[in-house]
Structure formats: structure tokens, C-alpha cells
mmJSON file of the N, C-alpha and C atoms, coordinates in Angstrom:
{"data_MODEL":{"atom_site":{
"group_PDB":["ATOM","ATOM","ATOM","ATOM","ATOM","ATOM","ATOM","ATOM","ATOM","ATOM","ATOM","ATOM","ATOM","ATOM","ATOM","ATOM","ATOM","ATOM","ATOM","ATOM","ATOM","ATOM","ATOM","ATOM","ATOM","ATOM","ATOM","ATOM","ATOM","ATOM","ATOM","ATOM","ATOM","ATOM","ATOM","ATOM","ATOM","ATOM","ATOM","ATOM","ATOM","ATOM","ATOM","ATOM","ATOM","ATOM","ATOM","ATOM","ATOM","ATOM","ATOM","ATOM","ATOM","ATOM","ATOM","ATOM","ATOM","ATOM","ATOM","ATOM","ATOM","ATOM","ATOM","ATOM","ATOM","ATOM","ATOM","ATOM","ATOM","ATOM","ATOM","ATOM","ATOM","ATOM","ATOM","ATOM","ATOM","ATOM","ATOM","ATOM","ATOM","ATOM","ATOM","ATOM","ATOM","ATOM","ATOM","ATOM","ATOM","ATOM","ATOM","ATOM","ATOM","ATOM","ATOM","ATOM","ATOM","ATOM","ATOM","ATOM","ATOM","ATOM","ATOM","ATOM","ATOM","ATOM","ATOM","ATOM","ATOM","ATOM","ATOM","ATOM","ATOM","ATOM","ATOM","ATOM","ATOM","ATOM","ATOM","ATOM","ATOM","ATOM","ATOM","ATOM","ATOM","ATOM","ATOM","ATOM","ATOM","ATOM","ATOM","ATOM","ATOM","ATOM","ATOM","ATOM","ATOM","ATOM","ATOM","ATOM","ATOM","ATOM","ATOM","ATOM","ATOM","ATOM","ATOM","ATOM","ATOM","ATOM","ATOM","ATOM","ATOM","ATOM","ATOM","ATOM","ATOM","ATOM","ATOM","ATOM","ATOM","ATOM","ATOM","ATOM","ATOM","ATOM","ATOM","ATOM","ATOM","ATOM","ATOM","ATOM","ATOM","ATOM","ATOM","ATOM","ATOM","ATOM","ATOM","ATOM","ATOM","ATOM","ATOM","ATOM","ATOM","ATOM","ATOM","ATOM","ATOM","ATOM","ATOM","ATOM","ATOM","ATOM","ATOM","ATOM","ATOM","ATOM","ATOM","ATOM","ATOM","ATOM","ATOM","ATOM","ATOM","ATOM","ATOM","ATOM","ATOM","ATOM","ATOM","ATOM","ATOM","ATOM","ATOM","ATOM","ATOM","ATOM","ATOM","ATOM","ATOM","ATOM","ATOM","ATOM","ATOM","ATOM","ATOM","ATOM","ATOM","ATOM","ATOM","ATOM","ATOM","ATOM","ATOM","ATOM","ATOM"],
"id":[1,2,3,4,5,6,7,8,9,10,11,12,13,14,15,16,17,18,19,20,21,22,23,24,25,26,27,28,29,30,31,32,33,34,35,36,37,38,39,40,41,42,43,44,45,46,47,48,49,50,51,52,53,54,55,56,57,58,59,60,61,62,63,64,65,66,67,68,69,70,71,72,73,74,75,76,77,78,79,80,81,82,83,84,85,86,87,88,89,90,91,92,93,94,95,96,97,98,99,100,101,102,103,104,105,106,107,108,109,110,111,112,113,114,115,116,117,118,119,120,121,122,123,124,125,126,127,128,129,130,131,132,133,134,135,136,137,138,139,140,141,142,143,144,145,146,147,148,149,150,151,152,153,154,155,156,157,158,159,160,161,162,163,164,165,166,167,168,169,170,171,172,173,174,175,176,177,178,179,180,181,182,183,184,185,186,187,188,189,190,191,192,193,194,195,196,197,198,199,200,201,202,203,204,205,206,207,208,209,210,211,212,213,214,215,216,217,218,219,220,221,222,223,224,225,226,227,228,229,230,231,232,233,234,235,236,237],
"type_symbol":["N","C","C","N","C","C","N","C","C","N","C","C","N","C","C","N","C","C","N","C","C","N","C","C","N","C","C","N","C","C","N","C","C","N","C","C","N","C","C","N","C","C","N","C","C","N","C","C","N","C","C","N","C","C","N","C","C","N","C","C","N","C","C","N","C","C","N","C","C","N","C","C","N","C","C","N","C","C","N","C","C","N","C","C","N","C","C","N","C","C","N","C","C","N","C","C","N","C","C","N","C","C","N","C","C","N","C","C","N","C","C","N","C","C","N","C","C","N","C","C","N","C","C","N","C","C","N","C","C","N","C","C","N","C","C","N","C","C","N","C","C","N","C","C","N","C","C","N","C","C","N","C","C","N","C","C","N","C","C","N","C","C","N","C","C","N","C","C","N","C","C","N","C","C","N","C","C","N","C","C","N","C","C","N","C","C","N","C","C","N","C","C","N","C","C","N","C","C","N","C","C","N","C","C","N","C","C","N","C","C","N","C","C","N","C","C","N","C","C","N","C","C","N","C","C","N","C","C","N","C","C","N","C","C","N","C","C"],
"label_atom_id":["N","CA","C","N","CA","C","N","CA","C","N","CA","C","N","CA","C","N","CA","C","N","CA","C","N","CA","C","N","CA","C","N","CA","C","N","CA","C","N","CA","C","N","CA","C","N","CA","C","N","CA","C","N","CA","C","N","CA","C","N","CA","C","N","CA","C","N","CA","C","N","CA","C","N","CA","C","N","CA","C","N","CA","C","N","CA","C","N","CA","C","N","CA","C","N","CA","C","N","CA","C","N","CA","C","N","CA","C","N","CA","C","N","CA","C","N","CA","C","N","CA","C","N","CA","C","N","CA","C","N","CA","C","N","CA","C","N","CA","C","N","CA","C","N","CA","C","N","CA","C","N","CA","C","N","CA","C","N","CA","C","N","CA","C","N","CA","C","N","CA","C","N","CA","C","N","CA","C","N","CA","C","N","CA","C","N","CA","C","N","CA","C","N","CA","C","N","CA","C","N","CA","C","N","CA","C","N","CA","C","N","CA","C","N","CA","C","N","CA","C","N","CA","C","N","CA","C","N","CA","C","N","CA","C","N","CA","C","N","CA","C","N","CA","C","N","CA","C","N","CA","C","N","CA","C","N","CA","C","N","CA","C","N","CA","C","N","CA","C","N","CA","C","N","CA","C"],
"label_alt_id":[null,null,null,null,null,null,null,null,null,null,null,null,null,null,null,null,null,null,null,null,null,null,null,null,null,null,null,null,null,null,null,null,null,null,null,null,null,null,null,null,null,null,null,null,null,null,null,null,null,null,null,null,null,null,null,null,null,null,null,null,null,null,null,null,null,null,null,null,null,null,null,null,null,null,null,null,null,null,null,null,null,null,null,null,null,null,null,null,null,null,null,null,null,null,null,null,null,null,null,null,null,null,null,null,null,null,null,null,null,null,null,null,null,null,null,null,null,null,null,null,null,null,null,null,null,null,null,null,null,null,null,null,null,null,null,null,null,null,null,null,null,null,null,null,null,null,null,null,null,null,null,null,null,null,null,null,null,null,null,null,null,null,null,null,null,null,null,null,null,null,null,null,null,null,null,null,null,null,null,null,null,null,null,null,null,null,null,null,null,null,null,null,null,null,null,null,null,null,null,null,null,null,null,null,null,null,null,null,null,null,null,null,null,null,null,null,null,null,null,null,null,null,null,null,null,null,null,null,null,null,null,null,null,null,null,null,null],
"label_comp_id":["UNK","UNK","UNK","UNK","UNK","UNK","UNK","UNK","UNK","UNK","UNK","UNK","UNK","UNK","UNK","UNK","UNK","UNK","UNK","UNK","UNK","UNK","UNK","UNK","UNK","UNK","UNK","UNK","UNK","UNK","UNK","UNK","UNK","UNK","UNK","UNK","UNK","UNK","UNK","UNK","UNK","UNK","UNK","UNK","UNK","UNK","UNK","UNK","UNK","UNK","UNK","UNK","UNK","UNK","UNK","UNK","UNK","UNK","UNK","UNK","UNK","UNK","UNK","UNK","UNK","UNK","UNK","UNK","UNK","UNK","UNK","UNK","UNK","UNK","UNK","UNK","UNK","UNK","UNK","UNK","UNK","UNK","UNK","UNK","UNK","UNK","UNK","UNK","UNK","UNK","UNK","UNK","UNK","UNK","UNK","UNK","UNK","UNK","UNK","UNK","UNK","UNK","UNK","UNK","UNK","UNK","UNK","UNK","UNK","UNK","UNK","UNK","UNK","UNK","UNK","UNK","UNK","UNK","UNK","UNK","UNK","UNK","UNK","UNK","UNK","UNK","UNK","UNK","UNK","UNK","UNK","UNK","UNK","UNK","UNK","UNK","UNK","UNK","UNK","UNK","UNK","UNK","UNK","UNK","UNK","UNK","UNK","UNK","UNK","UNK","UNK","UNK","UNK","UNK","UNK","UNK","UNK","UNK","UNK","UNK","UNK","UNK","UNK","UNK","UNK","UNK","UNK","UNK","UNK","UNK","UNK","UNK","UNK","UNK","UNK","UNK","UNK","UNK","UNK","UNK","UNK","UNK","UNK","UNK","UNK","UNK","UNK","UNK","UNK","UNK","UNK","UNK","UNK","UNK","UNK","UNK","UNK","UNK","UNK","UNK","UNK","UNK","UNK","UNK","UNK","UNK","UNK","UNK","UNK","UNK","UNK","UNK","UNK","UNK","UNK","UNK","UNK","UNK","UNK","UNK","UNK","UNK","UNK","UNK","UNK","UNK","UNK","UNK","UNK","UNK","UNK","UNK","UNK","UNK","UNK","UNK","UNK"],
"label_asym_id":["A","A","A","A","A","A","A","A","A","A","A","A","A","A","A","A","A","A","A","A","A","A","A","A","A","A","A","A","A","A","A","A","A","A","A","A","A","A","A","A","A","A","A","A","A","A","A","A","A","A","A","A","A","A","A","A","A","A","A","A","A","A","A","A","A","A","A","A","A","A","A","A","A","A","A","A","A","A","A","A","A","A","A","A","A","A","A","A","A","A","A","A","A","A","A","A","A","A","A","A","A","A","A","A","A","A","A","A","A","A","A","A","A","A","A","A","A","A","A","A","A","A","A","A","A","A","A","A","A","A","A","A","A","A","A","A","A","A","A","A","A","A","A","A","A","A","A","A","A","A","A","A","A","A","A","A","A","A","A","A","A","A","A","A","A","A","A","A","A","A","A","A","A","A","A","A","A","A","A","A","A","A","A","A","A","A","A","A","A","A","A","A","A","A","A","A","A","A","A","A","A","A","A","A","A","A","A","A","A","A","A","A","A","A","A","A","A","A","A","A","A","A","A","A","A","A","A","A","A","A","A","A","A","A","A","A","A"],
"label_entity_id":["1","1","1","1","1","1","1","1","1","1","1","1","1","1","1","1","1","1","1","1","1","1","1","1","1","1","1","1","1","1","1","1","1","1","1","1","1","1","1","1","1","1","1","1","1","1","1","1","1","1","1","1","1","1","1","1","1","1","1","1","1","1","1","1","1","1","1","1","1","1","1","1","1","1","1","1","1","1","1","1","1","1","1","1","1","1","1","1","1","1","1","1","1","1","1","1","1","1","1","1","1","1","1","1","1","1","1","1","1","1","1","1","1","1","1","1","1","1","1","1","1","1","1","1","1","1","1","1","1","1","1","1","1","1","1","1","1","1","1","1","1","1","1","1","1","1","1","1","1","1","1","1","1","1","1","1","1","1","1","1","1","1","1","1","1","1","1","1","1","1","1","1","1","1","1","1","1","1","1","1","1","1","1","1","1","1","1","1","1","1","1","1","1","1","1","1","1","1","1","1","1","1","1","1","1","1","1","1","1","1","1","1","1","1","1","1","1","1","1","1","1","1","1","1","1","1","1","1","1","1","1","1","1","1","1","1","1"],
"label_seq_id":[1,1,1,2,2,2,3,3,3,4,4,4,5,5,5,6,6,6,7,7,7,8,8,8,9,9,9,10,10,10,11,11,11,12,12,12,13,13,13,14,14,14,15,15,15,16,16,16,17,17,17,18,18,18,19,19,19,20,20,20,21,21,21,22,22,22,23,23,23,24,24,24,25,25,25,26,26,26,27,27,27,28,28,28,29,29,29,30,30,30,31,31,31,32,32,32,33,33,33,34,34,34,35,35,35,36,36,36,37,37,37,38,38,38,39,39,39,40,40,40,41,41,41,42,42,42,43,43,43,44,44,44,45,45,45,46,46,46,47,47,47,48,48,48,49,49,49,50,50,50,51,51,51,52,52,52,53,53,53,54,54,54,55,55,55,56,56,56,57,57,57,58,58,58,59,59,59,60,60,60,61,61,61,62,62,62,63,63,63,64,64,64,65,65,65,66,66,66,67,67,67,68,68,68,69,69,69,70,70,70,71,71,71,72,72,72,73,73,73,74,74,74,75,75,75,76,76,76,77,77,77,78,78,78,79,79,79],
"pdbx_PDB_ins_code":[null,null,null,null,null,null,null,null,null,null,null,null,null,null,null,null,null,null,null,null,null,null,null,null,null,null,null,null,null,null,null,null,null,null,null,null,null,null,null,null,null,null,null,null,null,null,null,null,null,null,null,null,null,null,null,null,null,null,null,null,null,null,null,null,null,null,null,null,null,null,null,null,null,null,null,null,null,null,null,null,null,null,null,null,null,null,null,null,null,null,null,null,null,null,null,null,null,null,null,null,null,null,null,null,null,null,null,null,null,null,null,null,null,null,null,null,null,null,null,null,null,null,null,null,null,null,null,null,null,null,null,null,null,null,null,null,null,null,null,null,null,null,null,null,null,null,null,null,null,null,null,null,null,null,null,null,null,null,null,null,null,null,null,null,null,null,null,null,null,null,null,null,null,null,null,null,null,null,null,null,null,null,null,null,null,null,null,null,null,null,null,null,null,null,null,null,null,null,null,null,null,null,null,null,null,null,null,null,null,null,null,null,null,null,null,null,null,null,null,null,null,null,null,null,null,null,null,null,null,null,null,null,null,null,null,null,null],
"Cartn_x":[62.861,61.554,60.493,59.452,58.791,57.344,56.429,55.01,54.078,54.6,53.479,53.906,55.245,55.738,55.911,55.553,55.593,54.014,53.253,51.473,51.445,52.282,52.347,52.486,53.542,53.922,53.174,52.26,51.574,49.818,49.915,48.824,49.319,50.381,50.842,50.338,51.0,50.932,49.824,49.134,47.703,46.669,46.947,46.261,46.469,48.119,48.384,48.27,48.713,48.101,46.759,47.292,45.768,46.142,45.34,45.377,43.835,44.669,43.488,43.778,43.194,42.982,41.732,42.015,40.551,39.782,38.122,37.824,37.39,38.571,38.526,39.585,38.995,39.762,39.624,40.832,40.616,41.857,41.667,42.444,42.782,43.802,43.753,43.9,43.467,42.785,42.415,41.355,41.282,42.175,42.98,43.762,45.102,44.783,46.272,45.417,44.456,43.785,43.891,43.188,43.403,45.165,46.115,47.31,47.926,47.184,47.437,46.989,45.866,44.74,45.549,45.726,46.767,48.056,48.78,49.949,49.806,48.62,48.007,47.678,46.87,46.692,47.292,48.773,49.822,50.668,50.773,51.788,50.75,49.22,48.882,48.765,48.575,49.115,50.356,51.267,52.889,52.787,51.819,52.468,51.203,50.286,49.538,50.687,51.113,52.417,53.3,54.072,54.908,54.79,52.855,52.642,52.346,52.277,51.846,52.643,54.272,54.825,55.172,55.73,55.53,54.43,53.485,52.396,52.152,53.13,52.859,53.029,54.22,54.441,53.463,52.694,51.698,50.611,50.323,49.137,49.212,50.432,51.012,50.565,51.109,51.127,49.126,48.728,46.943,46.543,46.693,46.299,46.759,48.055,48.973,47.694,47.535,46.037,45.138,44.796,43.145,43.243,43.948,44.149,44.206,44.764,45.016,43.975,42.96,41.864,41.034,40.508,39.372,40.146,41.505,42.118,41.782,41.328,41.198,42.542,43.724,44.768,45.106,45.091,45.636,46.616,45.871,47.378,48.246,49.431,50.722,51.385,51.795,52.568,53.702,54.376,55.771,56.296,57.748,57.796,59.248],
"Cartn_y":[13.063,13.327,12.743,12.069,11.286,12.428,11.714,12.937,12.629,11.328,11.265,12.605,12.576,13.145,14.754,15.563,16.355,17.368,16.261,16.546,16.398,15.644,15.799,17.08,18.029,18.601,20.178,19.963,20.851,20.67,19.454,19.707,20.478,20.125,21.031,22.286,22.511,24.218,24.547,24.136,24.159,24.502,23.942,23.196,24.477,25.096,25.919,27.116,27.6,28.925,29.324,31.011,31.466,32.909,33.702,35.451,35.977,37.064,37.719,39.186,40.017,41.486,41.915,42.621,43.409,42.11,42.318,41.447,40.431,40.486,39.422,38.022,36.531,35.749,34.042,34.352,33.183,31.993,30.712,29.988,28.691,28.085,27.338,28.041,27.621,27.332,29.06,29.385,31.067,31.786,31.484,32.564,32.261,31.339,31.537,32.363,32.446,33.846,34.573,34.855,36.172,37.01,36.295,36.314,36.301,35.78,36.004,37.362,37.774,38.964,40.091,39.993,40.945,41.645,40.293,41.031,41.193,40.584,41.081,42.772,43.046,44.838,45.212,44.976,45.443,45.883,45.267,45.114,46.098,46.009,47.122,48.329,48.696,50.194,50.202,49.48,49.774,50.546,49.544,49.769,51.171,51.243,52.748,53.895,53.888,54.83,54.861,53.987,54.301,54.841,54.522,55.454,56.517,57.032,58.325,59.064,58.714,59.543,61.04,60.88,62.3,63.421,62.619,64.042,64.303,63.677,63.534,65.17,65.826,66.949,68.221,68.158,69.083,68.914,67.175,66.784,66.959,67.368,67.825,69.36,70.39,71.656,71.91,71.411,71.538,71.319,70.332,69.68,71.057,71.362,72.174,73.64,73.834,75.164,74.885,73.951,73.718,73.5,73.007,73.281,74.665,75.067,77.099,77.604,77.66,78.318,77.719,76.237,75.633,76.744,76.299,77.179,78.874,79.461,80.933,81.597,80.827,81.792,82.62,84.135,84.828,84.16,84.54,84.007,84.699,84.321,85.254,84.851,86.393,86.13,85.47,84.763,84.75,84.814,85.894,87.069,85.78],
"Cartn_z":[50.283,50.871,49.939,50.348,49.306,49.695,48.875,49.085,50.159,50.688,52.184,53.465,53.494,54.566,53.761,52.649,52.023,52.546,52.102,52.383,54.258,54.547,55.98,56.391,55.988,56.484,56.038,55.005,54.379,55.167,55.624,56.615,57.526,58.253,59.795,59.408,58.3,57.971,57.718,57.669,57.12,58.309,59.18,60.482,61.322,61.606,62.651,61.888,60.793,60.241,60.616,61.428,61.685,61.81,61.226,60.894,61.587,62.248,63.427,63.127,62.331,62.105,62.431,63.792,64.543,64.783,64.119,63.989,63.35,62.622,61.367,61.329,61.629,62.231,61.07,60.817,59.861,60.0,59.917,60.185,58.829,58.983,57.6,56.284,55.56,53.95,54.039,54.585,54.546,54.78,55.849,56.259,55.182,54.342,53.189,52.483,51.663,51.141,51.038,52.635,53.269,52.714,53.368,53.469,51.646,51.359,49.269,48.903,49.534,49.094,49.641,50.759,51.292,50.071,50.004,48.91,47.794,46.849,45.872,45.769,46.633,46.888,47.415,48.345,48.281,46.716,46.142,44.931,43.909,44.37,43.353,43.939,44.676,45.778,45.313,45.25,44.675,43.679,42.766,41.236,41.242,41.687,41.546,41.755,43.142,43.85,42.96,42.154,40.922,39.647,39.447,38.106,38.31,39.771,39.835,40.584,40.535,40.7,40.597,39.364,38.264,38.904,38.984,39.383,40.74,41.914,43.156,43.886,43.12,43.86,43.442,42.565,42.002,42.655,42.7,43.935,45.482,45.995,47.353,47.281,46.177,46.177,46.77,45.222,45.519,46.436,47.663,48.747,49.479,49.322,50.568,50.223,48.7,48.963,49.036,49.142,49.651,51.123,51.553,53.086,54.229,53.128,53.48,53.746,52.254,52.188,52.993,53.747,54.562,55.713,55.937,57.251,57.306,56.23,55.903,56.232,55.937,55.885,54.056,54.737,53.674,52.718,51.983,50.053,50.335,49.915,50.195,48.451,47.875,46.561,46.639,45.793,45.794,44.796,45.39,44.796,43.654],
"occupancy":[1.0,1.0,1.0,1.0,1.0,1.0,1.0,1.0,1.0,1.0,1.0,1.0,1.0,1.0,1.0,1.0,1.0,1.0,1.0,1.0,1.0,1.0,1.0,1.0,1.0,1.0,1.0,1.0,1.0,1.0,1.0,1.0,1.0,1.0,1.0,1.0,1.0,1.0,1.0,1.0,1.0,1.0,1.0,1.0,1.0,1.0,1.0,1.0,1.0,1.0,1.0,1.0,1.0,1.0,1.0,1.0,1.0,1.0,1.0,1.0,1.0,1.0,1.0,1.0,1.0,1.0,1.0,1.0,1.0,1.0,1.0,1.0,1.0,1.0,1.0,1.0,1.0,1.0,1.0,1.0,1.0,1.0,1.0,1.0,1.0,1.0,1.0,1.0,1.0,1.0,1.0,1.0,1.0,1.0,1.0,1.0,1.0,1.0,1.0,1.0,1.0,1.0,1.0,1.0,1.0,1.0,1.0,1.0,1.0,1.0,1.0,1.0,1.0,1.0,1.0,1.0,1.0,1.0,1.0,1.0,1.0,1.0,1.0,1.0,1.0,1.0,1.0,1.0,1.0,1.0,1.0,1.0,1.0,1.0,1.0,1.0,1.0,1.0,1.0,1.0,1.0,1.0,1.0,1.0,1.0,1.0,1.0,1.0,1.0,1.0,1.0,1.0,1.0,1.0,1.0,1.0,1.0,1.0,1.0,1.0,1.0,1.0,1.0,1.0,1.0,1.0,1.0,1.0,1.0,1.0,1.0,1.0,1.0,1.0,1.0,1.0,1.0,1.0,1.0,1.0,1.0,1.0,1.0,1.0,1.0,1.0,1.0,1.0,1.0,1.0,1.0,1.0,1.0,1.0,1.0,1.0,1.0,1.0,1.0,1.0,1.0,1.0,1.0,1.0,1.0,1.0,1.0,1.0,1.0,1.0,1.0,1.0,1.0,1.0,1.0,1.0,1.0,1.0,1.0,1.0,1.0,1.0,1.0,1.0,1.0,1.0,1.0,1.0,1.0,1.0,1.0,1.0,1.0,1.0,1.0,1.0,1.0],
"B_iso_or_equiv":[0.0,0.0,0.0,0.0,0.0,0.0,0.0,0.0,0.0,0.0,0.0,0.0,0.0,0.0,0.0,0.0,0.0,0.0,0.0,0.0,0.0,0.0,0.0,0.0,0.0,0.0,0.0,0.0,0.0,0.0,0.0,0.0,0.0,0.0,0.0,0.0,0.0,0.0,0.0,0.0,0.0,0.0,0.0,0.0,0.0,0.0,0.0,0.0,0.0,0.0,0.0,0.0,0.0,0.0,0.0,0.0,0.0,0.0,0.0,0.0,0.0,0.0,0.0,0.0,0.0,0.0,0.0,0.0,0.0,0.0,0.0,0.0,0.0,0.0,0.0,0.0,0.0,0.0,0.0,0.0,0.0,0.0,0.0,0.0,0.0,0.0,0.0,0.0,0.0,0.0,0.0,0.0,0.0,0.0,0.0,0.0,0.0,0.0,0.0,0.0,0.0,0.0,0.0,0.0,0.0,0.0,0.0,0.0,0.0,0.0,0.0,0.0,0.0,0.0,0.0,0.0,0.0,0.0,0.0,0.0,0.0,0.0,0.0,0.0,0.0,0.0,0.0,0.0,0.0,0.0,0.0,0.0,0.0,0.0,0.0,0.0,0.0,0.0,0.0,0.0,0.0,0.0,0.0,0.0,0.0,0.0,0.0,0.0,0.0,0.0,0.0,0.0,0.0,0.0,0.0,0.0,0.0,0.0,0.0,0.0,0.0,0.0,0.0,0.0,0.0,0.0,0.0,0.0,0.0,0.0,0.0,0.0,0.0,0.0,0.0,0.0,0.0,0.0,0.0,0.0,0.0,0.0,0.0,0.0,0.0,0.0,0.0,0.0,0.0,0.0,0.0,0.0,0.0,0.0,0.0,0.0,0.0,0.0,0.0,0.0,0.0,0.0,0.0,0.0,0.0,0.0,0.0,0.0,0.0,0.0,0.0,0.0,0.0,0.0,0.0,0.0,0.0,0.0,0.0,0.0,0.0,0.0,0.0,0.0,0.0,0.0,0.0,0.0,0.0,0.0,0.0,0.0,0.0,0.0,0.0,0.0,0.0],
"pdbx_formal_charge":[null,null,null,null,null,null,null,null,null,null,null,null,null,null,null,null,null,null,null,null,null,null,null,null,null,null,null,null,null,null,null,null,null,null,null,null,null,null,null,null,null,null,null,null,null,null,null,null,null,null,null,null,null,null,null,null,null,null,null,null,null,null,null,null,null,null,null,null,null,null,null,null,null,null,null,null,null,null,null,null,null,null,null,null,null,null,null,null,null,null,null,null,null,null,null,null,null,null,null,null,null,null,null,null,null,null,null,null,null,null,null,null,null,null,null,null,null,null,null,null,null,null,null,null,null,null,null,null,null,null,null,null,null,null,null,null,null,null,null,null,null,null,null,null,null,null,null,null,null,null,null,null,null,null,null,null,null,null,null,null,null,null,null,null,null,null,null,null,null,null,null,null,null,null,null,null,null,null,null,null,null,null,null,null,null,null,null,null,null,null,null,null,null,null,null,null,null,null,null,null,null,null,null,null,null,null,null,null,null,null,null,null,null,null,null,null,null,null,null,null,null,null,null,null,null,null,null,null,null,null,null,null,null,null,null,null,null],
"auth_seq_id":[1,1,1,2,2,2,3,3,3,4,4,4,5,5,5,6,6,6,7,7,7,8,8,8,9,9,9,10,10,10,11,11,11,12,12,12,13,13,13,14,14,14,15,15,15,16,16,16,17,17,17,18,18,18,19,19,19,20,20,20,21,21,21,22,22,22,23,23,23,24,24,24,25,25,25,26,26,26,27,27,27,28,28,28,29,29,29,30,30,30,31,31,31,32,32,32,33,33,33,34,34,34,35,35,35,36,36,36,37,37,37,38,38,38,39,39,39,40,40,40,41,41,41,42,42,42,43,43,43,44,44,44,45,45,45,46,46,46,47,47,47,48,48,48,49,49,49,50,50,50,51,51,51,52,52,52,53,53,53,54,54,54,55,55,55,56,56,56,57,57,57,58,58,58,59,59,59,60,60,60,61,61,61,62,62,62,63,63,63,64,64,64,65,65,65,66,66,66,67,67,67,68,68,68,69,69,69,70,70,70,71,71,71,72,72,72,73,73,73,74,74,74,75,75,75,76,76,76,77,77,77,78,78,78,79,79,79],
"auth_comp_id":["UNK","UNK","UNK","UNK","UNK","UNK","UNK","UNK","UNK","UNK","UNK","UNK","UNK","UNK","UNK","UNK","UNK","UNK","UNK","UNK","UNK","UNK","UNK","UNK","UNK","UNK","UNK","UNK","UNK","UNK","UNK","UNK","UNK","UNK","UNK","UNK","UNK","UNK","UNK","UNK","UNK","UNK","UNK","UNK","UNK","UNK","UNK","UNK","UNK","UNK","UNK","UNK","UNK","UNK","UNK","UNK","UNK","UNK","UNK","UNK","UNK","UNK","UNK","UNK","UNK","UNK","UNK","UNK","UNK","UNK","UNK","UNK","UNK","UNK","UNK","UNK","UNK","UNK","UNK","UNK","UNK","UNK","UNK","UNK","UNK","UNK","UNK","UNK","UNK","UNK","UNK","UNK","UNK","UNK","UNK","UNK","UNK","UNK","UNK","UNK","UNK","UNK","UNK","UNK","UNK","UNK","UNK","UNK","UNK","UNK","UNK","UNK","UNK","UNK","UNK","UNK","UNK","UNK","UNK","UNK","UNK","UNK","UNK","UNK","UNK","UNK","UNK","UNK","UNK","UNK","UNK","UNK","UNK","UNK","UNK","UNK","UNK","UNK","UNK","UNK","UNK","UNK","UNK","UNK","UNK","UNK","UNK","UNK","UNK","UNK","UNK","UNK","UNK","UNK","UNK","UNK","UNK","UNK","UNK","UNK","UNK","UNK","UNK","UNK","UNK","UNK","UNK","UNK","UNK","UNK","UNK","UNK","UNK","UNK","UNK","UNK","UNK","UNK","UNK","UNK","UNK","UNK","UNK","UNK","UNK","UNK","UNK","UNK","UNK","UNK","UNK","UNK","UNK","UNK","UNK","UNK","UNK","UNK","UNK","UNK","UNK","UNK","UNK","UNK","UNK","UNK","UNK","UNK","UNK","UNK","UNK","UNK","UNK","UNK","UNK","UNK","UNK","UNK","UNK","UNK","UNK","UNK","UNK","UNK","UNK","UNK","UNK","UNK","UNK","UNK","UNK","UNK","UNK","UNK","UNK","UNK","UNK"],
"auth_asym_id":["A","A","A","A","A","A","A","A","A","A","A","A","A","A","A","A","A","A","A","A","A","A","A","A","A","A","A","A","A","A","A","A","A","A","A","A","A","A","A","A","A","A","A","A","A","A","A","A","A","A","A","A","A","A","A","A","A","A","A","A","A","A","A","A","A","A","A","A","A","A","A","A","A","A","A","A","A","A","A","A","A","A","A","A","A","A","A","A","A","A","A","A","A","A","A","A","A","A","A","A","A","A","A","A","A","A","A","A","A","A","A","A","A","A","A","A","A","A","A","A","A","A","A","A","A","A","A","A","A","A","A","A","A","A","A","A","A","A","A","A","A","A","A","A","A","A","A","A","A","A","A","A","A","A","A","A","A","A","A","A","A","A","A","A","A","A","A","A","A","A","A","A","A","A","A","A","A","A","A","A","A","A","A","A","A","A","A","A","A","A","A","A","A","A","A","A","A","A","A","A","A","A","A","A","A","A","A","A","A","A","A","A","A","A","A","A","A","A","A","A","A","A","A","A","A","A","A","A","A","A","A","A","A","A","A","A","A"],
"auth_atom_id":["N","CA","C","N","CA","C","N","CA","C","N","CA","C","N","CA","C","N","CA","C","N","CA","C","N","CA","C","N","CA","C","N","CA","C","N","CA","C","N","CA","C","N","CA","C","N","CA","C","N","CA","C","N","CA","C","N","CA","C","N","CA","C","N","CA","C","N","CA","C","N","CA","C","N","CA","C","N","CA","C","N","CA","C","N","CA","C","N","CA","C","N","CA","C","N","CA","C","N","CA","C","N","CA","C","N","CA","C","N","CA","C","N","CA","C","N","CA","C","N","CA","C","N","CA","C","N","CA","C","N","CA","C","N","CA","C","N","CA","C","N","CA","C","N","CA","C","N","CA","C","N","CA","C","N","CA","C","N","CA","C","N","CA","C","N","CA","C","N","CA","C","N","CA","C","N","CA","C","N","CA","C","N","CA","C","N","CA","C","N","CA","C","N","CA","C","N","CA","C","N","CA","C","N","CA","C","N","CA","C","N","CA","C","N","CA","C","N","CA","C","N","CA","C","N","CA","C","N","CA","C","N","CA","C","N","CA","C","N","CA","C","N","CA","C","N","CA","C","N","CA","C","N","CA","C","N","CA","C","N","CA","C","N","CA","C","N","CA","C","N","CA","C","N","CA","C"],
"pdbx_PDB_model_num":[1,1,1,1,1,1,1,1,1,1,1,1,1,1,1,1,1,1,1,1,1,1,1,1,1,1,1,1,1,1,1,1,1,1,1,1,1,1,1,1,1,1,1,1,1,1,1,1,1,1,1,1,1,1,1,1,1,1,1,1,1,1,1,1,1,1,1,1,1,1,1,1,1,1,1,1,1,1,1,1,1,1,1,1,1,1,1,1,1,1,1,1,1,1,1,1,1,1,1,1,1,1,1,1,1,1,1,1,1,1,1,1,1,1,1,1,1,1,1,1,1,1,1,1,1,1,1,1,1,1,1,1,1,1,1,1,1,1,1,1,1,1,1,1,1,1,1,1,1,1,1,1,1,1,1,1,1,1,1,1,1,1,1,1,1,1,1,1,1,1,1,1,1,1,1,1,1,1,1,1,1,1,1,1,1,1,1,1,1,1,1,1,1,1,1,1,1,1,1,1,1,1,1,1,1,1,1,1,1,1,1,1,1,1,1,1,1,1,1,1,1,1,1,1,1,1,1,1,1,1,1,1,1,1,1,1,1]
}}}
């Protein structure tokens, strides 16, 4: 494969790439971006969700009583 028919084929891709979220519509050159930006803050939502494992089930419990009390259900001990 030499680099005329290489860049050829990186125009095609270039040309027919196109990303449509709601209303946000980008084609080409943007929509590889777009499509970069995307898995960039994917992979850091990952890596957030993995450092904050450890404290996930303590941050579930608090949520699970603050939910109670907006609800005004009675505290219950456990025994």
C-alpha cells in the first residue's frame, strides 16, 4: 500500500464520519473529537469509579438515610 491510496482512504473516512447526539451534529474532523472527547471522560469516570470504590458502600448507606428522613419514615434500631 503506498501513501496516495493510504490518505485516500483516510479522506473516505474522513468525509463519511458523522455523530448526531440530540442536538448536537458533527461531521468529519469534529466528529473524530467529538468521538476522542467522548472516551477521554469515559476512561476518567472509570478511573474516578475505581478510586472510589472502598468508600462506595458507606456512600450508599448515607444516601439510603437521607432518603428516609426527606421520606419521614421512622428510624428503626438494629438490634
Amino acid at each position: 500500500m503506498n501513501f496516495k491510496e493510504f490518505f485516500r482512504g483516510v479522506a473516505r473516512v474522513n468525509k463519511t464520519l458523522a455523530i448526531e447526539i440530540g442536538p448536537l451534529r458533527a461531521r468529519g474532523v469534529p466528529a473524530i473529537l467529538m468521538a476522542v472527547t467522548g472516551i477521554v471522560i469515559a476512561a476518567g469516570i472509570a478511573g474516578a469509579l475505581v478510586r472510589s470504590v472502598p468508600q462506595l458502600p458507606e456512600t450508599l448507606r448515607e444516601a439510603n438515610g437521607l432518603a428516609k428522613t426527606m421520606r419521614g419514615e421512622p428510624a428503626r434500631l438494629n438490634a
